[in-house]
N, C-alpha and C positions, 0 to 999 in steps of 0.2 A: 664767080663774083667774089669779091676782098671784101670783108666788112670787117669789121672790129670788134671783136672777142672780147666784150663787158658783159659780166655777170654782177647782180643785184641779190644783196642778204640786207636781215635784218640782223640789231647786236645792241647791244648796252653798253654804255661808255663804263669802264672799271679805270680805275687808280693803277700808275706807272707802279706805285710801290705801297704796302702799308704796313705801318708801325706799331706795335702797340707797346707801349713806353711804362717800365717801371722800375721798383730799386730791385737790386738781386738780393739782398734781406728783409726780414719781416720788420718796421722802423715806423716810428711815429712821421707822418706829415707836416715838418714846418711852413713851407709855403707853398703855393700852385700859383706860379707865374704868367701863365696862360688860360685861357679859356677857349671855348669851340667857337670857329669862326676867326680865329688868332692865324696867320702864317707866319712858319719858323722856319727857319735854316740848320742845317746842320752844326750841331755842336750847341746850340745855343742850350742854355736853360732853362730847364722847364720846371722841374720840383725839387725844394732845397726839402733834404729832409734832415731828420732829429740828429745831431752833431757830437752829442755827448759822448759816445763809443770813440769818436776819430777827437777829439780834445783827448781825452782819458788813455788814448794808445798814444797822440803824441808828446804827452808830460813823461809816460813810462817811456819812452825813445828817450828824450831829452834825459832821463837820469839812467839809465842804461847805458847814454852816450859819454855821460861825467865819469860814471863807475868806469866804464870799459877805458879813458883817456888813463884815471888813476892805476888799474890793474896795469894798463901797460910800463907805466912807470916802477911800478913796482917787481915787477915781471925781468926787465933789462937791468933791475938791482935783486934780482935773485931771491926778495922775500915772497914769491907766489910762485905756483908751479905753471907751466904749460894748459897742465890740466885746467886749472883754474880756470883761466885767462879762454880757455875755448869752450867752458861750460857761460860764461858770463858773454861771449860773443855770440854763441847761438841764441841765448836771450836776445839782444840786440836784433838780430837776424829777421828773429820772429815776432818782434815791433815792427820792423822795418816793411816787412811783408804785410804786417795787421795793417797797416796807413795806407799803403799801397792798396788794398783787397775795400777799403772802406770808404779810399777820397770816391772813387767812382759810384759808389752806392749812396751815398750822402749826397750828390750832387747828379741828377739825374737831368742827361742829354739828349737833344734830338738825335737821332741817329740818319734822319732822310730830312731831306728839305718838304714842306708842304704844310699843308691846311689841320688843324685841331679839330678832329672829326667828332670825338669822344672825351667829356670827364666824367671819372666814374670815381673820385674823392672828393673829398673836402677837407680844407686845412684843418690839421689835431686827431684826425682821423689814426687810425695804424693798419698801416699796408700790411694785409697777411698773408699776400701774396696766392691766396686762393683764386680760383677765376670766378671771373666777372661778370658784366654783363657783353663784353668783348670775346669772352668763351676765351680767356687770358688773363694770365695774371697781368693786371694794368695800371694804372693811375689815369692816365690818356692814351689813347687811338692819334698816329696821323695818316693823313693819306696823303702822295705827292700826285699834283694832278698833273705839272707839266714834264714832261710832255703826260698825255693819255694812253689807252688803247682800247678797241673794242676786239673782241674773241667773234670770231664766225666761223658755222662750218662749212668746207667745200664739198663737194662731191667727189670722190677718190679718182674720177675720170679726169680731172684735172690735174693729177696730183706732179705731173714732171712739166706742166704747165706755169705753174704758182713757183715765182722764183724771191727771194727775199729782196727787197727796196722795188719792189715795182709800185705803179703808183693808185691810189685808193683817190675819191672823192667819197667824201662822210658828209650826210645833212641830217637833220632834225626838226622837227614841227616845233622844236620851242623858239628856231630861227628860220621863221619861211623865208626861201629865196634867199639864204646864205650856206656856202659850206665850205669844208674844211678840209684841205689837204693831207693826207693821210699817206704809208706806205709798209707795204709788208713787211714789217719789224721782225716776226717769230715763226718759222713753220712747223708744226709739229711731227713727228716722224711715224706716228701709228694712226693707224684707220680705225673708227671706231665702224665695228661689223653688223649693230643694227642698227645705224641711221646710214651707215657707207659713206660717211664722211671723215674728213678731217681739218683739225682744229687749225686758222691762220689768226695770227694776230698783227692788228692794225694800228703801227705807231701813227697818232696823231701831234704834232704841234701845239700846246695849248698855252701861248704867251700869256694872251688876257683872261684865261681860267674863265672863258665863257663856258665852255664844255664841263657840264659837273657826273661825276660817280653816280649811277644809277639811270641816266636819261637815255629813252630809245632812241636810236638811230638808222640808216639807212647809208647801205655802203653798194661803192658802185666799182668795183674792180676790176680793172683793163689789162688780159691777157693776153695783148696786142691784138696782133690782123689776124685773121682765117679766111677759109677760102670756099665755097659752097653755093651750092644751091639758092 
């Protein structure tokens, strides 16, 4: 007899990716642009912080950039040495780097598309970059939820069975009588030796971010036909 080789787990819907977003120095909080419950895109901005360091490195640029025009002029009329002229450039240098090391830290970016999971400041605050309550140093948490995935384990007897993009059906009690197309996104390649399983995970689709982080599900995975009894 041919029947069709579907196996049923259960799994928790977890986040494509998560973020936790803060400055790479310890800096006061000028503003938090977002709040939880916000979706962002990458790049976008989320927390402007305290500006004063990246002003005060680029006035020291700008008059570094004046002296260094004047040395050179000087320099091509012989009243400066070499030496000078390359002590007063590696100044310049080491502005030029401070701006660069600071625009990014001053200006604090999504790095993944998705949902504002976590704020753990408040504007005026200063970031100490200690952890949190993210068990990270943070300001905000994101999590992207499209697509999803839920983790289930197989039984190791399927293991040259379970091939990646085969296809999954995922439901949920929080949407009876609907589900959602799903497919084997990740295989993991070690067995764990006291449950004899191993780990697959299940890319889901999730346009209308119906599917949230945390919610049970029920996954129906079709390892094609077999033949038996």
């Amino acid at each position: 007899v041919v029947f069709q080789n579907d196996l049923s787990f259960s799994g928790v819907v977890q986040p494509w990716e998560e973020a936790h977003i803060g400055s790479g120095v310890p800096a006061r909080i000028d503003r938090i642009l977002v709040d939880v419950g916000d979706f962002v895109n990458r790049g976008d901005l989320l927390v402007q912080m305290d500006r004063t360091q990246l002003f005060q490195a680029k006035i020291q640029k700008q008059t570094l950039e004046a002296d260094l025009k004047r040395m050179d002029t000087l320099l091509q009329m012989g009243a400066v040495t070499q030496q000078n002229y390359d002590q007063l450039k590696a100044q310049y240098d080491i502005a030029v780097s401070t701006i660069e090391n600071l625009t990014p830290n001053t200006e604090v970016r999504a790095t993944i598309p998705g949902v504002i999971t976590g704020r753990y400041n408040s504007e005026g605050e200063i970031f100490s970059m200690t952890p949190g309550p993210a068990g990270k140093p943070a300001i905000l948490s994101i999590m992207q939820i499209d697509p999803v995935k839920v983790t289930i384990g197989v039984s190791e007897r399927y293991f040259n069975q379970v091939k990646k993009g085969q296809q999954a059906v995922v439901s949920t009690e929080v949407f009876p009588g609907r589900s959602f197309n799903g497919r084997v996104g990740r295989i993991h390649p070690t067995i764990d030796r006291m449950s004899g399983t191993f780990k697959v995970e299940i890319t889901i689709d999730n346009k209308d971010r119906s599917l949230k982080p945390g919610m049970f599900t029920r996954v129906e995975l079709n390892l094609g036909e077999a033949s038996g009894l």
